[in-house]
Backbone atoms as SQL, in Angstrom:
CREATE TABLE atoms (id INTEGER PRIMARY KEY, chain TEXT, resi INTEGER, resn TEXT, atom TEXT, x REAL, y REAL, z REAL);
INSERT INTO atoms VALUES
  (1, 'A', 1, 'UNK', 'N', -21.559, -17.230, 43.746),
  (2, 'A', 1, 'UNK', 'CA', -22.480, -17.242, 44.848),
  (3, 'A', 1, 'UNK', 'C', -21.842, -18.010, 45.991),
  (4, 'A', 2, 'UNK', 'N', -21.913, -17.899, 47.139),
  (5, 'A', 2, 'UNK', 'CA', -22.100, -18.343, 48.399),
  (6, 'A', 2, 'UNK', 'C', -22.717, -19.584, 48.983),
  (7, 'A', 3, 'UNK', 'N', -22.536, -20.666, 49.191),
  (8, 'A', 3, 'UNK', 'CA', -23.457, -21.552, 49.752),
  (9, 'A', 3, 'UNK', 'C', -23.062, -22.419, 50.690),
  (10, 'A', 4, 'UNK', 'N', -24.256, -22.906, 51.380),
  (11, 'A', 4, 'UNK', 'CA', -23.454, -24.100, 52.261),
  (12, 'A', 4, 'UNK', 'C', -23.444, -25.424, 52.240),
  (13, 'A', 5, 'UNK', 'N', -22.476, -26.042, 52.279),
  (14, 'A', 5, 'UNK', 'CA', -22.000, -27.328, 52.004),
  (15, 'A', 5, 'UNK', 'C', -23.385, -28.676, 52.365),
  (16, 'A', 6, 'UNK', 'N', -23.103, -29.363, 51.809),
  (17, 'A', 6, 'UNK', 'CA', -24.193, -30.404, 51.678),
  (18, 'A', 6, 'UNK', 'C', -23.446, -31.659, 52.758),
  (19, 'A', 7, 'UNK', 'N', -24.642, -31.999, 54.126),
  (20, 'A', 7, 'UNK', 'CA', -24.361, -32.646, 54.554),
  (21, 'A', 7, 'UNK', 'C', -23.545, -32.856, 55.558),
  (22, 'A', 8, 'UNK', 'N', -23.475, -31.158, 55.885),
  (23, 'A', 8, 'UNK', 'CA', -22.520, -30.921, 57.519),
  (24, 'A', 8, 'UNK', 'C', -24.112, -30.165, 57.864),
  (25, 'A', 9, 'UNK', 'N', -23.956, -30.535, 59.614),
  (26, 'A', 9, 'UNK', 'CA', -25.196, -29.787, 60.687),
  (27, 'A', 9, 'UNK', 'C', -24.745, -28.761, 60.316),
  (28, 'A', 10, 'UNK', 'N', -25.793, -27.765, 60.776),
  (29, 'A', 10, 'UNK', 'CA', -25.618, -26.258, 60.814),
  (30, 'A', 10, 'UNK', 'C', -24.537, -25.790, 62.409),
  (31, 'A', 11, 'UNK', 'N', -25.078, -26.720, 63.025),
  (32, 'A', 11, 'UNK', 'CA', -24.252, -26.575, 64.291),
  (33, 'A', 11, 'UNK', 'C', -23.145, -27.189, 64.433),
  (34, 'A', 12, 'UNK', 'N', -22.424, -27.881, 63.211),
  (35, 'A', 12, 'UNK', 'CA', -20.679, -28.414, 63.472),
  (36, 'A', 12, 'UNK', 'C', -20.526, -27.217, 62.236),
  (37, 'A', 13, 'UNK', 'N', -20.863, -26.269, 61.529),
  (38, 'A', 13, 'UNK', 'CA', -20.365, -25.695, 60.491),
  (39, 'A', 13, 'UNK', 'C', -19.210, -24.710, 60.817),
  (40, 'A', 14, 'UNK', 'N', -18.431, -24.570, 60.224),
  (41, 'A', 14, 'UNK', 'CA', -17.904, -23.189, 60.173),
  (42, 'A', 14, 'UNK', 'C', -17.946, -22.451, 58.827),
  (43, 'A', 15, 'UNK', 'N', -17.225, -21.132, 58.901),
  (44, 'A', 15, 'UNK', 'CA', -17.533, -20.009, 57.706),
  (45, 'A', 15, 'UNK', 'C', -16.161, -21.140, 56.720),
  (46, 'A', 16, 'UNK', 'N', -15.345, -21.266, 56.789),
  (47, 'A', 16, 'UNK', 'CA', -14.193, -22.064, 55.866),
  (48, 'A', 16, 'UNK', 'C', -15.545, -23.035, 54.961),
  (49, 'A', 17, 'UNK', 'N', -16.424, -23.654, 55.580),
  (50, 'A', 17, 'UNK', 'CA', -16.940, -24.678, 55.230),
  (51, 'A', 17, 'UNK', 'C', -17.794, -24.095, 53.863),
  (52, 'A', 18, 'UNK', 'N', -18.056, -22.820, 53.950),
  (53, 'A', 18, 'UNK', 'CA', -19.305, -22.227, 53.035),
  (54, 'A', 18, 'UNK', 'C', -18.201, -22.455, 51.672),
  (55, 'A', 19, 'UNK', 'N', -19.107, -22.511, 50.326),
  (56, 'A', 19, 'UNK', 'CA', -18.499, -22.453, 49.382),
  (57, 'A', 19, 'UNK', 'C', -18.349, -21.714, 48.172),
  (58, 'A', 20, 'UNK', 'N', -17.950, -20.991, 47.695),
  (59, 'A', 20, 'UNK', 'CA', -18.315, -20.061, 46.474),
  (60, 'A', 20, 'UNK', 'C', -17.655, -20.123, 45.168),
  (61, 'A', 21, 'UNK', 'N', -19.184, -20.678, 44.504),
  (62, 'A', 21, 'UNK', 'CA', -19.078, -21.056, 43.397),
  (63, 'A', 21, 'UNK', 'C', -19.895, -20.247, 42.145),
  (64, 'A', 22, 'UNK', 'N', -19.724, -19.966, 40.814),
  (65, 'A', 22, 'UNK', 'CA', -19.852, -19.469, 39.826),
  (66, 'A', 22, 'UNK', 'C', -21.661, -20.423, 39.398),
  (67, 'A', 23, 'UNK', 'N', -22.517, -19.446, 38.918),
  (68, 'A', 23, 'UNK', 'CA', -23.896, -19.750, 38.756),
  (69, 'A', 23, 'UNK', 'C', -23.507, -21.312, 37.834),
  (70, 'A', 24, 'UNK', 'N', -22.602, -21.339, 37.073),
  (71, 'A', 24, 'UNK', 'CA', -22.550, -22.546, 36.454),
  (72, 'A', 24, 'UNK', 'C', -22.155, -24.343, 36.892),
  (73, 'A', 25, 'UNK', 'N', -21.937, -24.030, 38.483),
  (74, 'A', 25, 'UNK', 'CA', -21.322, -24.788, 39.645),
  (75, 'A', 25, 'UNK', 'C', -19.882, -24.959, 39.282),
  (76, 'A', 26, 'UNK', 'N', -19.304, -24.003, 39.035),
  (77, 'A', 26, 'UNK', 'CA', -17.351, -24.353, 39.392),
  (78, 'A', 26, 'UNK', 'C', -17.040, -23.827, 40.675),
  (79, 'A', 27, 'UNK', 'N', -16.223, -24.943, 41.142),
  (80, 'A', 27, 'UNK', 'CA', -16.330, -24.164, 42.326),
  (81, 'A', 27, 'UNK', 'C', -15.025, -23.221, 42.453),
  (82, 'A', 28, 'UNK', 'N', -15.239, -22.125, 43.074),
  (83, 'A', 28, 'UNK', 'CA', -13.866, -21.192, 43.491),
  (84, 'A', 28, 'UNK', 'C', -12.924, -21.184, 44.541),
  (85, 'A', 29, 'UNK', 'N', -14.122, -21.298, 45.563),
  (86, 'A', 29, 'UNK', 'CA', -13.210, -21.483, 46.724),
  (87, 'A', 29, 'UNK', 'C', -13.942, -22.861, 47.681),
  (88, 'A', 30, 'UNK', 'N', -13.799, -23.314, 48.850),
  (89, 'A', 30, 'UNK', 'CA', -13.995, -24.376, 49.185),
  (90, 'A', 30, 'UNK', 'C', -13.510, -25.831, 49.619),
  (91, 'A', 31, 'UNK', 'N', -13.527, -26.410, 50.739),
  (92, 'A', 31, 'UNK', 'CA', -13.115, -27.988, 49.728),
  (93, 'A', 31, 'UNK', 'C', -14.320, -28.730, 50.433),
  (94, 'A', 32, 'UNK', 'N', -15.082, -28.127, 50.630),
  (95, 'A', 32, 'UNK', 'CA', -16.705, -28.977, 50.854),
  (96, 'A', 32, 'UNK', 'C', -17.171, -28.854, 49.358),
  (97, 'A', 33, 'UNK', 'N', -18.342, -30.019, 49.188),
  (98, 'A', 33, 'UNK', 'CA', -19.448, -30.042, 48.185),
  (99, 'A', 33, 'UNK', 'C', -20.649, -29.225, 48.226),
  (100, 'A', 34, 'UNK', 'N', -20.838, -28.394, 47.529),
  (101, 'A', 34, 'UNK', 'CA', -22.204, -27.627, 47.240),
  (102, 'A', 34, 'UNK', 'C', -23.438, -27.810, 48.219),
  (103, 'A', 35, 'UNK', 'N', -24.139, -27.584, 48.751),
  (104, 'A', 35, 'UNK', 'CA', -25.532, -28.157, 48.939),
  (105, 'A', 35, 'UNK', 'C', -26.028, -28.557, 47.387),
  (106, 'A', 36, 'UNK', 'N', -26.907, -29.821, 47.307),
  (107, 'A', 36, 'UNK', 'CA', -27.110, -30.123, 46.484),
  (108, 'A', 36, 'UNK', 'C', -28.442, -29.574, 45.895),
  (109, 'A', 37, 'UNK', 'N', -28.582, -28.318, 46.928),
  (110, 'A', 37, 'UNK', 'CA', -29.573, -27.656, 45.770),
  (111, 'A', 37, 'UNK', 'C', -28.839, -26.165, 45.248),
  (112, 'A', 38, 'UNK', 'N', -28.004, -26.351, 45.150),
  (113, 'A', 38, 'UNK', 'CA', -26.879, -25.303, 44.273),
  (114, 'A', 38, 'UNK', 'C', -27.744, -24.685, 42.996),
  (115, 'A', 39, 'UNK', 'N', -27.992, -25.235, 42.116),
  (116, 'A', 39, 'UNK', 'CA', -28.815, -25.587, 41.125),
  (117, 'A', 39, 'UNK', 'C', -30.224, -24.458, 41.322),
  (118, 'A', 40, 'UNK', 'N', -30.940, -24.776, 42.185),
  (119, 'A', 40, 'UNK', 'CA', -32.286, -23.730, 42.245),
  (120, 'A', 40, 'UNK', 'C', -31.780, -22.546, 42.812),
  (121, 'A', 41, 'UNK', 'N', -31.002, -22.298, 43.536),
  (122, 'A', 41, 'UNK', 'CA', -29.989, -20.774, 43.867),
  (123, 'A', 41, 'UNK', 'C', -29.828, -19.724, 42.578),
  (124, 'A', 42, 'UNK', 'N', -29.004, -20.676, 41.698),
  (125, 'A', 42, 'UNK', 'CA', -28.277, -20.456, 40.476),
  (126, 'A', 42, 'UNK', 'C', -29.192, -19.681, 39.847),
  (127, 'A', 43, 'UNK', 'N', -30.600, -21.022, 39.259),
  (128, 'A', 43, 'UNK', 'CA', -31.726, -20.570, 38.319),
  (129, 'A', 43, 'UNK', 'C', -32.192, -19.093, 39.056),
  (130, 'A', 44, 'UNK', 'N', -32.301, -19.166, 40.290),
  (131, 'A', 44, 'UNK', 'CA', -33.235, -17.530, 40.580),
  (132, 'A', 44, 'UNK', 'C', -32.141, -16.686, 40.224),
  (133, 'A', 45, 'UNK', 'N', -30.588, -16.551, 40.918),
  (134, 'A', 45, 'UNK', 'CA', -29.932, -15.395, 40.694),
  (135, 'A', 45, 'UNK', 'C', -29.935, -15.197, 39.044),
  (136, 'A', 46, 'UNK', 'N', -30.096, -16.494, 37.979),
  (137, 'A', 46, 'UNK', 'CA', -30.214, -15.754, 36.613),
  (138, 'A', 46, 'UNK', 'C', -31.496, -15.404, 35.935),
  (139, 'A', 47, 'UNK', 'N', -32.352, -15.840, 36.664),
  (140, 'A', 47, 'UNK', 'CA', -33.624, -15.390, 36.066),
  (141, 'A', 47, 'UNK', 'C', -34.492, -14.048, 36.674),
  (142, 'A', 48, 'UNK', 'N', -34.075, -13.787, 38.151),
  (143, 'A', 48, 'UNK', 'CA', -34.118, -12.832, 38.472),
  (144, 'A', 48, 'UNK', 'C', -33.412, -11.552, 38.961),
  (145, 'A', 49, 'UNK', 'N', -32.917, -10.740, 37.709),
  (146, 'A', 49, 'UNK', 'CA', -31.992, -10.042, 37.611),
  (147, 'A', 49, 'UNK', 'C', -32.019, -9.123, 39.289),
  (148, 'A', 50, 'UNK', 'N', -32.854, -8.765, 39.976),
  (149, 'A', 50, 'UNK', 'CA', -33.039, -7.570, 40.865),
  (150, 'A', 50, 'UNK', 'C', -32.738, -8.514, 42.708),
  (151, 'A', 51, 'UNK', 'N', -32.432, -9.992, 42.445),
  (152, 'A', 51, 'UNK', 'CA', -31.982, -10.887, 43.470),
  (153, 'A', 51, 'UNK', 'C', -31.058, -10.977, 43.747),
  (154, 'A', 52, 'UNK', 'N', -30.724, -10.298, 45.549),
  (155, 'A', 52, 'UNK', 'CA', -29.432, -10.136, 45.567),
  (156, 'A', 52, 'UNK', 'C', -29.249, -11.123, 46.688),
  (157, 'A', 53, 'UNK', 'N', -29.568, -12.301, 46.885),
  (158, 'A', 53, 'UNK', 'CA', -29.431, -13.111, 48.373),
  (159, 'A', 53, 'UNK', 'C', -30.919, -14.426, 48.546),
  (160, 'A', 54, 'UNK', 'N', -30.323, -15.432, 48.331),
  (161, 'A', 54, 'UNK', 'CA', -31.391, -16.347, 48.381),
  (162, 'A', 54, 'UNK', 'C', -31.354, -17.323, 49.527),
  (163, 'A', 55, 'UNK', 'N', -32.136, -17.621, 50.245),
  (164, 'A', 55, 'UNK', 'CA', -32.612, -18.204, 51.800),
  (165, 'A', 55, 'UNK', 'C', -33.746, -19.246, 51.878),
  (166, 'A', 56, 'UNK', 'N', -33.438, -19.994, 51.973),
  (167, 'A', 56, 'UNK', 'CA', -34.411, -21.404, 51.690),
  (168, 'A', 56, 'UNK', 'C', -34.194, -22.343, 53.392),
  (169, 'A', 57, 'UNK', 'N', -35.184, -22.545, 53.494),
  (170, 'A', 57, 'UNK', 'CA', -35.553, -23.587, 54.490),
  (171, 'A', 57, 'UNK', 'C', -35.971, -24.794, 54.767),
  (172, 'A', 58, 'UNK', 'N', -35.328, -25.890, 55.162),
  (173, 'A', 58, 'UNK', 'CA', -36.232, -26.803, 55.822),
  (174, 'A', 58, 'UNK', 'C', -37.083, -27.246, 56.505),
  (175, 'A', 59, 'UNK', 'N', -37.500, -26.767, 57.520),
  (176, 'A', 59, 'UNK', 'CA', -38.359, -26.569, 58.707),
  (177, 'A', 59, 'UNK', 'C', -39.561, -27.360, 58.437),
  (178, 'A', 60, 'UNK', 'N', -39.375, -28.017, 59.905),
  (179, 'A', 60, 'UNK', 'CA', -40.800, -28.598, 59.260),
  (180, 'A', 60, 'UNK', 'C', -42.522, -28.162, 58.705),
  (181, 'A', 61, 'UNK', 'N', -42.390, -26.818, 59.777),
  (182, 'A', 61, 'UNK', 'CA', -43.786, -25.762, 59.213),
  (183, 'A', 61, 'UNK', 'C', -43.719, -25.595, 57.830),
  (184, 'A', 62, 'UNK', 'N', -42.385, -24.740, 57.272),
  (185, 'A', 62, 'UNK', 'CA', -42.790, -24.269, 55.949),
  (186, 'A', 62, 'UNK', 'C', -42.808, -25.768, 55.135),
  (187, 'A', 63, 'UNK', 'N', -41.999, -27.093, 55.392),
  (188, 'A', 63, 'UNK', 'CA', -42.323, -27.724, 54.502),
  (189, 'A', 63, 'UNK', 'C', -43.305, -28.607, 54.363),
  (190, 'A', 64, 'UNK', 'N', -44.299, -28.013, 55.415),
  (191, 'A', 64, 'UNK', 'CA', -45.716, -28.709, 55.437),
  (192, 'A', 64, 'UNK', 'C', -46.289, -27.820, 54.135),
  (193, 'A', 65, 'UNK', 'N', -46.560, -26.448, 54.755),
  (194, 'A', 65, 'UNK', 'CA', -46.879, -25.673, 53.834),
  (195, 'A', 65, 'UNK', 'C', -46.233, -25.800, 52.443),
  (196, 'A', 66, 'UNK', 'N', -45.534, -25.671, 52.007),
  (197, 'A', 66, 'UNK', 'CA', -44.922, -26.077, 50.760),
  (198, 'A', 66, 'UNK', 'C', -45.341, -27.322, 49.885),
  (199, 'A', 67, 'UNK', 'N', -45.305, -28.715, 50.534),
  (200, 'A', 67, 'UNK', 'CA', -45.931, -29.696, 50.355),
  (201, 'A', 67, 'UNK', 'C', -47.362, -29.741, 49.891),
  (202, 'A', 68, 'UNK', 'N', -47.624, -28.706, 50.377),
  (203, 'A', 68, 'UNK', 'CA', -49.220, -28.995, 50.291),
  (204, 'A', 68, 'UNK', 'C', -49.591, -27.667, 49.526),
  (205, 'A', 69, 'UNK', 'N', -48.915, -27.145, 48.615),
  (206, 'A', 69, 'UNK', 'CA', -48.755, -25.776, 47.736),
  (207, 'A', 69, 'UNK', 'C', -49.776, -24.675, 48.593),
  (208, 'A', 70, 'UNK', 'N', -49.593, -24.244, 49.888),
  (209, 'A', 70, 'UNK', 'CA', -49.572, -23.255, 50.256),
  (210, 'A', 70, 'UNK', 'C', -49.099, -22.129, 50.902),
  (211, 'A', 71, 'UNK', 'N', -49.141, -21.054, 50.408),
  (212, 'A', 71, 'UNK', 'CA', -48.589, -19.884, 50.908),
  (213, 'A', 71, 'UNK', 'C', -48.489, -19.670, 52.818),
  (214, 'A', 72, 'UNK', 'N', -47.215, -19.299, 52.559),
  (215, 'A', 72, 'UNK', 'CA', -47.294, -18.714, 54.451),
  (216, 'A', 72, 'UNK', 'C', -47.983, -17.675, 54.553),
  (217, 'A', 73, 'UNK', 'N', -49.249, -17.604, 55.326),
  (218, 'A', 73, 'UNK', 'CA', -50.104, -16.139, 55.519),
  (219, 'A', 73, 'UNK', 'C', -49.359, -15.434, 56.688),
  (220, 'A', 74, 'UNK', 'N', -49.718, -13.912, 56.508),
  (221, 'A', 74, 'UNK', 'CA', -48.834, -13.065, 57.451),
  (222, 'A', 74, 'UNK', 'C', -49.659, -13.091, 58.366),
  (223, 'A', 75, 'UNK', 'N', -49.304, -13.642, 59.917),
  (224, 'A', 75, 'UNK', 'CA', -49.709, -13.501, 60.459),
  (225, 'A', 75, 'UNK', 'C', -49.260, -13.013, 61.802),
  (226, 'A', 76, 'UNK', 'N', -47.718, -12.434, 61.555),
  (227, 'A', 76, 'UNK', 'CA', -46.378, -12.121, 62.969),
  (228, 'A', 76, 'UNK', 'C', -46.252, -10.901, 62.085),
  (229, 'A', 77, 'UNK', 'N', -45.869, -9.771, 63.112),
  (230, 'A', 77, 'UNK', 'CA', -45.545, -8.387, 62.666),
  (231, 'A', 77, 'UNK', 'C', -44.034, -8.823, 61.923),
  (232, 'A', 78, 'UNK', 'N', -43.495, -9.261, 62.452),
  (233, 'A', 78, 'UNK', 'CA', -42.148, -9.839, 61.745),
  (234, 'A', 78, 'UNK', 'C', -42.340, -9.927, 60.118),
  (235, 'A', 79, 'UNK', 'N', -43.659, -10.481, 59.540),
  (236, 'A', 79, 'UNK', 'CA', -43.898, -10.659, 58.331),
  (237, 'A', 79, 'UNK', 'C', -44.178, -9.474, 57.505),
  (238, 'A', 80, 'UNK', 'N', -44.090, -8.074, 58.045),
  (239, 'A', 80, 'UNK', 'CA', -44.887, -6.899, 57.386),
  (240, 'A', 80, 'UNK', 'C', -43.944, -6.513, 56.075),
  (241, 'A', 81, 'UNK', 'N', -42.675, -6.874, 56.382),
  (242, 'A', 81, 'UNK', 'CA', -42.450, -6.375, 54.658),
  (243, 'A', 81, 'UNK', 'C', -42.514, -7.342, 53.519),
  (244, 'A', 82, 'UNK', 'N', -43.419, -7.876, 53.798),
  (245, 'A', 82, 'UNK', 'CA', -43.988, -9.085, 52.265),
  (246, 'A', 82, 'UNK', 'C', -45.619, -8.213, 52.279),
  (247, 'A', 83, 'UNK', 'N', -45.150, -7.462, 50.945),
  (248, 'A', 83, 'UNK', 'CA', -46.654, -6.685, 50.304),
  (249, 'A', 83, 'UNK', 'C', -47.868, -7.515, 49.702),
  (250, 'A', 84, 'UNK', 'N', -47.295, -8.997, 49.609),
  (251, 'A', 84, 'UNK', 'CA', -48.849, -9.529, 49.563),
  (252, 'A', 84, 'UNK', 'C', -48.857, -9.852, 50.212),
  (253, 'A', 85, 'UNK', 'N', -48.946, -9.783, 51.830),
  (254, 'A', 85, 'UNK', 'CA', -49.489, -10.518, 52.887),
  (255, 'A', 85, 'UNK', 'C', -49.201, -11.648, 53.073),
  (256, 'A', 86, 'UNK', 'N', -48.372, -12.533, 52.257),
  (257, 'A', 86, 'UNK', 'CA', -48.650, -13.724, 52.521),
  (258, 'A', 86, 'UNK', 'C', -46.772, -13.771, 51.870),
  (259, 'A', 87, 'UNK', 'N', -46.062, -15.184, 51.995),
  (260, 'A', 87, 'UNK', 'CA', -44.893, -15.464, 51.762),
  (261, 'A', 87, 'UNK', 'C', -45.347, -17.102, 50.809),
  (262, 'A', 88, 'UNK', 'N', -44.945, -16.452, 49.562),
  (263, 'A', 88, 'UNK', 'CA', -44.775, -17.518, 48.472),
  (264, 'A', 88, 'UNK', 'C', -44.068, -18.332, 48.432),
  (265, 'A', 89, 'UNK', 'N', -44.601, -19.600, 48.473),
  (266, 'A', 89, 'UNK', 'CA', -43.626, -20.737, 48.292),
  (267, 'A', 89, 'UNK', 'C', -43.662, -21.053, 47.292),
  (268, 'A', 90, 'UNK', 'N', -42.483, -21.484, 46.521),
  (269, 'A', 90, 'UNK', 'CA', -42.284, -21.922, 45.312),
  (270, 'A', 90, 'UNK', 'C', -42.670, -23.885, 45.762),
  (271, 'A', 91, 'UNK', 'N', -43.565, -24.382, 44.314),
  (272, 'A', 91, 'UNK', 'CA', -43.538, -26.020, 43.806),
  (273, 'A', 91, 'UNK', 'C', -42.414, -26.330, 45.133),
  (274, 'A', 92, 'UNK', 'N', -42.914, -27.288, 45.100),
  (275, 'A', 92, 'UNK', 'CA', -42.285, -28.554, 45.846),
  (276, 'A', 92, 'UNK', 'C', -41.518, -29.391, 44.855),
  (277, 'A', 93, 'UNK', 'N', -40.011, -29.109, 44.887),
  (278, 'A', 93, 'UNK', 'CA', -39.280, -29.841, 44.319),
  (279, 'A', 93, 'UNK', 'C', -38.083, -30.749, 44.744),
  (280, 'A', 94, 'UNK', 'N', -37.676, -31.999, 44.498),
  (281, 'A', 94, 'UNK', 'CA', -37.133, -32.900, 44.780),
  (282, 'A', 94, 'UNK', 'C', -35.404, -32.142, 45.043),
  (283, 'A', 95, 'UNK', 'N', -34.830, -32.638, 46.007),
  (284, 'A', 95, 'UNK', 'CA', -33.273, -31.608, 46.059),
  (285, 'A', 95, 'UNK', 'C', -32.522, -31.990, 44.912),
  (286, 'A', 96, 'UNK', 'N', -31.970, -31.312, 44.467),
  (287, 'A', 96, 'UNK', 'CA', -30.696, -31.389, 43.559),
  (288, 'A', 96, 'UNK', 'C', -31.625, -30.831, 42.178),
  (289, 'A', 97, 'UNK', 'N', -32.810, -30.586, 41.943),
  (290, 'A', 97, 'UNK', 'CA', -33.459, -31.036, 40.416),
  (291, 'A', 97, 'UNK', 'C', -33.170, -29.636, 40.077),
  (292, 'A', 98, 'UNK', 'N', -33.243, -29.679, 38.705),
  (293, 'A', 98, 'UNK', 'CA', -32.733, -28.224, 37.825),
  (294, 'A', 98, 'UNK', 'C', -34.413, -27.753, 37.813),
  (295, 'A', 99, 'UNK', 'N', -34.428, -26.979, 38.586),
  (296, 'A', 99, 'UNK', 'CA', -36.116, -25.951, 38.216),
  (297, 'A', 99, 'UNK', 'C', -36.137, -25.022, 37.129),
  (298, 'A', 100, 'UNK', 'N', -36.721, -24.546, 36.909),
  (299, 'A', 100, 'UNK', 'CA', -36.825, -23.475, 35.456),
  (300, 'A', 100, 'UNK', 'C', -37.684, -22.200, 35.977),
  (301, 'A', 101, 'UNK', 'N', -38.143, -22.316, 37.337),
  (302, 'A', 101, 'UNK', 'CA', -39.078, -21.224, 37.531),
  (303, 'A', 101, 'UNK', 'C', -40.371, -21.077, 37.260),
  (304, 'A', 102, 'UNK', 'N', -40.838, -22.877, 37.096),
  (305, 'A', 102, 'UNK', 'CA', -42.223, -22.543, 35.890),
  (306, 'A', 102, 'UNK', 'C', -43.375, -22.904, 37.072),
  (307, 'A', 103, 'UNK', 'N', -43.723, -23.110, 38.096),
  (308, 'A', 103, 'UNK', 'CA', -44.409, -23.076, 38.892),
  (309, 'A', 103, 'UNK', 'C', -45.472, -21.930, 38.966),
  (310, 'A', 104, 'UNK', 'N', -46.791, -21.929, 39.208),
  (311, 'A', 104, 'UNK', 'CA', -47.341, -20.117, 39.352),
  (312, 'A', 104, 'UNK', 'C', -46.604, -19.377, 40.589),
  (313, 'A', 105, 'UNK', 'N', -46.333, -20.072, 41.507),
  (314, 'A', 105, 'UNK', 'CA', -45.935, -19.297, 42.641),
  (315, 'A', 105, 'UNK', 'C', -44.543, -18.317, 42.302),
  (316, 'A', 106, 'UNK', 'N', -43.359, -19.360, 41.309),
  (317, 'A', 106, 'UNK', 'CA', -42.787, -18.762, 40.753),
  (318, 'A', 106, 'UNK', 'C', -43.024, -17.727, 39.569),
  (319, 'A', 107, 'UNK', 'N', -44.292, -17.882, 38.788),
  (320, 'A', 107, 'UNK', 'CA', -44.340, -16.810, 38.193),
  (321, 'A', 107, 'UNK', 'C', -44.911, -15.709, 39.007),
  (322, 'A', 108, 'UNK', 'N', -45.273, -15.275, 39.967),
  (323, 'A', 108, 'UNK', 'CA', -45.778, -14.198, 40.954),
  (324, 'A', 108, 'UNK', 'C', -44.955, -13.935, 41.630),
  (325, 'A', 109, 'UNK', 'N', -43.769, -14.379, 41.320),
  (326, 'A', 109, 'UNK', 'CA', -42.340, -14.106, 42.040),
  (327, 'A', 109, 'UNK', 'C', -41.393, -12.897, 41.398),
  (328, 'A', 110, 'UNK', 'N', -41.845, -13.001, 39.971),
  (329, 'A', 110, 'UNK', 'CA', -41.245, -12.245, 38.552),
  (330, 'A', 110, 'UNK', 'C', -41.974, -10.923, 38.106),
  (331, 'A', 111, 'UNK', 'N', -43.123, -10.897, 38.877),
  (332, 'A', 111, 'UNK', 'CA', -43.963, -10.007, 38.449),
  (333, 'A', 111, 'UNK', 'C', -43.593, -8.657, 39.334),
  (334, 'A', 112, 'UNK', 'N', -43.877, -9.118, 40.592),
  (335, 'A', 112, 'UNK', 'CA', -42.987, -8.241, 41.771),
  (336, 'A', 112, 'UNK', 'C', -42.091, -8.000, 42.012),
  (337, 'A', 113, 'UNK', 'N', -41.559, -6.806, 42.042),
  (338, 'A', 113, 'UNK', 'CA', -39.817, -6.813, 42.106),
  (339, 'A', 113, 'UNK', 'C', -39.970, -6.584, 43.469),
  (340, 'A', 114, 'UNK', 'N', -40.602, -6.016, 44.467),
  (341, 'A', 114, 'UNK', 'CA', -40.925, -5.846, 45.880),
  (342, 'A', 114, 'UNK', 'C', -40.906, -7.121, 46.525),
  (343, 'A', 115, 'UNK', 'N', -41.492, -8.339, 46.388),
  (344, 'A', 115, 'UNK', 'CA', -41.699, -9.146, 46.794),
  (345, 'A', 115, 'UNK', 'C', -40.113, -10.207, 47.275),
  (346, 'A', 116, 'UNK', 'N', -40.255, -10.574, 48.873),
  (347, 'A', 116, 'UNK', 'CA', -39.388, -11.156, 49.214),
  (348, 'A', 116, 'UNK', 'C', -39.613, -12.973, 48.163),
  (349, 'A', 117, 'UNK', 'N', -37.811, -12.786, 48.122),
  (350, 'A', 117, 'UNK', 'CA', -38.038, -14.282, 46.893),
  (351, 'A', 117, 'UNK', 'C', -37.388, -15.490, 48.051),
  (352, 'A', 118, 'UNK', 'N', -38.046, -16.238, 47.966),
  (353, 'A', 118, 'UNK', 'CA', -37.370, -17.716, 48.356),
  (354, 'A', 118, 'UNK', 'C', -38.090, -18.838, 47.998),
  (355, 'A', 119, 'UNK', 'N', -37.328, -20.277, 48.339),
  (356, 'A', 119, 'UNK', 'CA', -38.033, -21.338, 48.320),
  (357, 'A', 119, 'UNK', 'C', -38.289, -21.802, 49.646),
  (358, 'A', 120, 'UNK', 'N', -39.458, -22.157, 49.785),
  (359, 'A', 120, 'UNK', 'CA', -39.587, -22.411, 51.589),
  (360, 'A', 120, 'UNK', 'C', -40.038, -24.020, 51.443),
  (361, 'A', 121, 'UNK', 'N', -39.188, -25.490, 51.572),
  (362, 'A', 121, 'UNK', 'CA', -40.035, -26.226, 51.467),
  (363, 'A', 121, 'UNK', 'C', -38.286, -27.516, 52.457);
């Protein structure tokens, strides 16, 4: 997988900086460190076989929402291809921690193969 380094701005980054490493964290190519949520990337690409690209945010909106275990409701035409109306946030979890997927939001994540997957928090 693909990721970006832990602890450079998005705006000093370059593409050299991204890193790609094996679901088990070795790294392949690189000489930056992982983002240190490498780890919850990993768990979705192996638990959800039909995930081809995972996108997680900081922001402070979604991580209000997140924080406070609720869903982003669709409310921007931008949002129309999420078929439940709404954009699931997965548990609020601490960075770096090994997740398992066991959250409900994450199980309504598994059920849908339609459904856009991320962690928004």
């Amino acid at each position: 997988m693909l990721i970006t380094p832990t602890s450079i701005r998005y705006d000093q980054m370059l593409a050299e900086d991204v890193v790609r490493m094996t679901l088990d964290g070795t790294v392949l190519e690189g000489r930056r460190e992982p983002s240190s949520e490498w780890r919850m990337h990993a768990v979705i690409y192996e638990k959800l076989d039909f995930v081809l690209s995972v996108f997680h945010t900081h922001s402070p909106y979604a991580t209000a929402f997140a924080s406070n275990r609720k869903d982003i409701p669709y409310i921007l035409i931008g949002m129309s291809p999420f078929p439940s109306g709404k954009l699931t946030c997965s548990r609020f979890e601490k960075p770096g921690s090994n997740i398992r997927l066991r959250s409900q939001a994450d199980r309504k994540l598994t059920v849908s193969r339609k459904a856009p997957v991320g962690k928004l928090s």
